[in-house]
C-alpha positions as CSV (number, residue, x, y, z in Angstrom):
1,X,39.9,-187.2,-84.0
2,X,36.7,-185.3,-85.8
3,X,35.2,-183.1,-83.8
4,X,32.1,-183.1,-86.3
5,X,30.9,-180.1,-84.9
6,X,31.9,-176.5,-85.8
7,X,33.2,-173.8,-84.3
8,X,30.0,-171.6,-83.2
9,X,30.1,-168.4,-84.8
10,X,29.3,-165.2,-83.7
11,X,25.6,-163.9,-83.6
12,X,22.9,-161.5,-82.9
13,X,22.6,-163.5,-79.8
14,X,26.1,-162.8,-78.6
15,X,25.6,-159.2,-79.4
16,X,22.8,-159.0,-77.3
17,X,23.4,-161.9,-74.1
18,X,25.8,-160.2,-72.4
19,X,23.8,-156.6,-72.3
20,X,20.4,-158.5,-71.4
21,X,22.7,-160.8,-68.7
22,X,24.2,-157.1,-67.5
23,X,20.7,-155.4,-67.0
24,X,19.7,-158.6,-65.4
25,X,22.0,-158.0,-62.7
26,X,21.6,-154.5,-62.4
27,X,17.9,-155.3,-61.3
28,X,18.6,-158.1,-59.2
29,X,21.5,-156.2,-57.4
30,X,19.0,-153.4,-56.8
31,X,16.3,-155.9,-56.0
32,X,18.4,-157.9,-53.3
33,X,19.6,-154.6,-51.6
34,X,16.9,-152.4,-51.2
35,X,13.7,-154.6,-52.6
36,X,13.9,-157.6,-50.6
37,X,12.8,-156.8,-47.1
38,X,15.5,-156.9,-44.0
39,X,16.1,-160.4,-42.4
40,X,14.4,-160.1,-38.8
41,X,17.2,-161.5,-36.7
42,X,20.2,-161.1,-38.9
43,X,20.1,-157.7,-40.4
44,X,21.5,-156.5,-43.6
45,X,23.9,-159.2,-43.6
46,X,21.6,-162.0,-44.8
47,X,21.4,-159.8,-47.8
48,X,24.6,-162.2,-48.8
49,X,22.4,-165.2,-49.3
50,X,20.9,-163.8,-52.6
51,X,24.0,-164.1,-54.3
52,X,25.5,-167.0,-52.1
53,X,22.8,-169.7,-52.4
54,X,22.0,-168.5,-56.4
55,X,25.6,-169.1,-56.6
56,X,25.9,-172.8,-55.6
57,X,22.9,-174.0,-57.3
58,X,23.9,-172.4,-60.2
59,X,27.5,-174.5,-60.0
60,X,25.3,-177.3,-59.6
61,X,23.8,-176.8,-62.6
62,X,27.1,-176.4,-64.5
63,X,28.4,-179.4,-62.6
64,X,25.5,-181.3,-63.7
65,X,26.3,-180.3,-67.3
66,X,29.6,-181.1,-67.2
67,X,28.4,-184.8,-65.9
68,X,26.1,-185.4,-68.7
69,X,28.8,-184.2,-71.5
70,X,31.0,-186.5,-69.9
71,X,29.2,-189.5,-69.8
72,X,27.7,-188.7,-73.5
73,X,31.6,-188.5,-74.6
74,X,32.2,-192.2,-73.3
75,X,29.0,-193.3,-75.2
76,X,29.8,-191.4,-78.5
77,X,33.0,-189.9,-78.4
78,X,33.1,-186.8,-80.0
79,X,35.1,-184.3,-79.1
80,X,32.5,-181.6,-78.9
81,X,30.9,-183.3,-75.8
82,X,34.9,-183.1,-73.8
83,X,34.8,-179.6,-75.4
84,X,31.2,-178.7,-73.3
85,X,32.7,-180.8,-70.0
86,X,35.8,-178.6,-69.6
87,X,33.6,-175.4,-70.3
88,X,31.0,-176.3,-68.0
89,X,33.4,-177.7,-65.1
90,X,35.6,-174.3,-65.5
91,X,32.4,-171.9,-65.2
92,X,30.8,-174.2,-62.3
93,X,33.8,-173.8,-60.4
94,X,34.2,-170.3,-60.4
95,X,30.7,-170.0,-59.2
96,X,31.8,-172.7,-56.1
97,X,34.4,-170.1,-55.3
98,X,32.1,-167.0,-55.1
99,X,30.3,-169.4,-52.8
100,X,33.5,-170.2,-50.8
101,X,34.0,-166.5,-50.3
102,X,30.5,-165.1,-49.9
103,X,30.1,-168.1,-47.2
104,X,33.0,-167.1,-44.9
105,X,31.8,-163.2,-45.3
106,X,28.3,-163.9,-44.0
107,X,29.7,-166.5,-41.5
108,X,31.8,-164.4,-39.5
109,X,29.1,-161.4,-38.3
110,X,26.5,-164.2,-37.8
111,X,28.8,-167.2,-36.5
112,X,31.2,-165.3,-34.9
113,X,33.9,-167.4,-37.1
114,X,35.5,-167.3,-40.9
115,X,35.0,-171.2,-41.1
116,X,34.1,-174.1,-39.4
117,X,34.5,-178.2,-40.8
118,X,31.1,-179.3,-40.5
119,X,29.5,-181.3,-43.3
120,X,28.3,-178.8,-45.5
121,X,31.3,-176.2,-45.8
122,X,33.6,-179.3,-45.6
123,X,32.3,-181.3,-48.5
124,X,31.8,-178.2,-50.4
125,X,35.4,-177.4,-49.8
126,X,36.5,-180.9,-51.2
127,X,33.8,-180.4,-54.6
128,X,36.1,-177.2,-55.1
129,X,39.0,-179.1,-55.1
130,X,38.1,-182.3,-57.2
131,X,36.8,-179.4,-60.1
132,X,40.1,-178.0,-59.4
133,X,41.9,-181.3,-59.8
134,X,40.1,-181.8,-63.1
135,X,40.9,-178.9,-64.5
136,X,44.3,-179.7,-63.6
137,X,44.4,-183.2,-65.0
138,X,43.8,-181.5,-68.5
139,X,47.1,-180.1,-68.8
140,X,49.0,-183.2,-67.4
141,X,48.0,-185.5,-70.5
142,X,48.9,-184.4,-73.6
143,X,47.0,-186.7,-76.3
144,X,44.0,-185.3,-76.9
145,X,41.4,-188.5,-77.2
146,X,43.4,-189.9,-74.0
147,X,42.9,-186.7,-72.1
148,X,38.9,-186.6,-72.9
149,X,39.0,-190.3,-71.7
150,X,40.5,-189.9,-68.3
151,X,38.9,-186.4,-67.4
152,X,36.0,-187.6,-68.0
153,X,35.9,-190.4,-66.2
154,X,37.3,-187.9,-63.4
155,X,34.4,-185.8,-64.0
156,X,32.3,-188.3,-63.4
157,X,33.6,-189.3,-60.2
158,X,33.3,-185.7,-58.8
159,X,30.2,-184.7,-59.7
160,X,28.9,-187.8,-57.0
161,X,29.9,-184.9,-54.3
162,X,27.3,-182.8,-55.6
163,X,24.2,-184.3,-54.3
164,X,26.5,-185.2,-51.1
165,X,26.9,-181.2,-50.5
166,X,22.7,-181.0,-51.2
167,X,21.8,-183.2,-48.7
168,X,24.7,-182.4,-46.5
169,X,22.7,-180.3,-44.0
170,X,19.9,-183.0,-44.3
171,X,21.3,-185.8,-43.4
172,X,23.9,-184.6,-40.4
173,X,23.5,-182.0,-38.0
174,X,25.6,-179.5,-39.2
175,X,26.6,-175.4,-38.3
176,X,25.1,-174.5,-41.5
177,X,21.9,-173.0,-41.4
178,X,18.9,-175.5,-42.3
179,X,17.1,-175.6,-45.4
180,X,14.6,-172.8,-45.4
181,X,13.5,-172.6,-49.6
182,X,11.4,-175.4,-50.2
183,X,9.4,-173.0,-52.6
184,X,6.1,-173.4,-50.9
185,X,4.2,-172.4,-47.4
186,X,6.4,-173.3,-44.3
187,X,10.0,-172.3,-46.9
188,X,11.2,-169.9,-44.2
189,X,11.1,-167.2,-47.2
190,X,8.6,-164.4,-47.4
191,X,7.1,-164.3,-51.0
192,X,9.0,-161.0,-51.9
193,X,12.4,-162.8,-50.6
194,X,11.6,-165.4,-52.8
195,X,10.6,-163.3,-55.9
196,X,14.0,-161.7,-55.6
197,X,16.0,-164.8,-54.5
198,X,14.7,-166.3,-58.1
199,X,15.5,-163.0,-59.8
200,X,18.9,-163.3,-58.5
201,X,19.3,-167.0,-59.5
202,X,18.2,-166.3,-63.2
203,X,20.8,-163.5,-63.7
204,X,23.4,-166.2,-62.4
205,X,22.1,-168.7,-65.0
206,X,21.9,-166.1,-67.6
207,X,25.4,-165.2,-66.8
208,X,26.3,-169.0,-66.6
209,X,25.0,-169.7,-69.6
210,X,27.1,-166.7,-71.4
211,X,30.4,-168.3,-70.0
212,X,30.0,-171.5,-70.9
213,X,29.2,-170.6,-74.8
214,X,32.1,-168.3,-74.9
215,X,34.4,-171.3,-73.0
216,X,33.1,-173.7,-75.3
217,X,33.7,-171.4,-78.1
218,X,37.6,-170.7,-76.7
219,X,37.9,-174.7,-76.7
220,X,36.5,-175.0,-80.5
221,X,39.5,-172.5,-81.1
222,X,42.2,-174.6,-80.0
223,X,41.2,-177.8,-81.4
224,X,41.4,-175.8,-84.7
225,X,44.7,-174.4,-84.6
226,X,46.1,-177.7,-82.9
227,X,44.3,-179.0,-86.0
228,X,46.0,-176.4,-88.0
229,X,49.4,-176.5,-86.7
230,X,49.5,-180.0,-87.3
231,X,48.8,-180.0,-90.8
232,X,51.5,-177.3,-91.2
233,X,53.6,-179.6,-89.8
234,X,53.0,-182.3,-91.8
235,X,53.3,-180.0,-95.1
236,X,56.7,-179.1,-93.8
237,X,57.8,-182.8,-93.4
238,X,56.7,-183.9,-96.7
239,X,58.6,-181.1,-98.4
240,X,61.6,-182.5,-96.4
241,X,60.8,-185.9,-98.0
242,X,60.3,-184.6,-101.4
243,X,63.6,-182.5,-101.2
244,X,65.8,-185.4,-99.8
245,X,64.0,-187.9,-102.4
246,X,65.3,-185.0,-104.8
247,X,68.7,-185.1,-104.2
């Protein structure tokens, strides 16, 4: 099958994203630790939450990425759109594991426990493992237009859990803390918390966005040399041919 898009090619930009993403993080890092003031009742440990709430809206976005490649594959079925899927569904689960680990570590001096199976860390839990299941459908199918069929039908399927972990803590009474960033007056957030919470979630995008191009970019590679190994193979076969037609 065409891909009809090519590989994307190094650039000034790459030279430069990952420095700019770096510095990014240096500042928010610095801005989250010693900026942002200190959380009245919970101490340096809420510190956590610039990095753990950044992180799972940031897999949202990549989930929500993934969703739309998948859907535009089923409508136009080029391989490009499968390629963006798989990038965007590896990078937003890594990000839903930093949240999975962050959460138990802010949990435990606050909660008094590691974990707990209330809505929120539960369904979160299971979007973890139906990314994880994806992935892992890949390998199990091995033609190429069959595989971008079924994972992304797949992908489809899990990204409904994603506004089922949003509203999680809205719609059950759950251990999970409320929401408390609505963005405006009555968020929960002081303004400075806020400044530095956004600061924190544009490093995660930046460094989101830097993933998927060079995923996306690892996927471009393979389709080539499958592509490549392919037509070596079928040079080797007709010289078989023309060598037994020889004889």
């Amino acid at each position: 099958m065409a891909s009809n898009s090519p590989s994307p090619q190094r650039s000034t930009f790459d030279l430069l994203a990952a420095p700019a993403v770096a510095a990014m993080f240096l500042v928010a890092g610095y801005a989250a630790l010693f900026v942002a003031p200190t959380e009245r009742t919970m101490g340096d440990i809420q510190r956590i939450f610039y990095f753990h709430v950044p992180s799972a809206w940031t897999a949202f976005v990549a989930f929500f990425l993934g969703f739309i490649a998948n859907i535009a594959y089923l409508l136009r079925r080029r391989q490009y759109w499968d390629w963006l899927a798989v990038s965007a569904a590896e990078v937003g689960l890594a990000f839903c594991t930093v949240v999975l680990i962050t959460g138990p570590m802010w949990a435990r001096p606050v909660w008094g426990i590691w974990w707990t199976w209330d809505a929120r860390l539960t369904s979160t839990l299971v979007l973890w493992l139906l990314y994880l299941t994806y992935l892992l459908l890949r390998t199990l199918v091995d033609d190429p237009a069959r595989r971008a069929i079924v994972s992304a039908v797949f992908g489809i399927f899990a990204f409904l859990d994603v506004p089922l972990v949003y509203m999680s803590i809205r719609w059950w009474r759950t251990q999970h803390p409320q929401p408390v960033i609505a963005g405006g007056e009555g968020s929960g957030l002081e303004p400075l918390m806020w400044r530095v919470f956004l600061l924190c979630w544009a490093a995660l995008l930046g460094l989101m966005a830097l993933l998927i191009r060079q995923r996306y970019r690892l996927e471009c590679a393979r389709h080539e040399l499958a592509e490549l190994s392919l037509a070596a193979d079928e040079r080797v076969a007709v010289g078989k041919g023309s060598g037994l037609s020889n004889s």
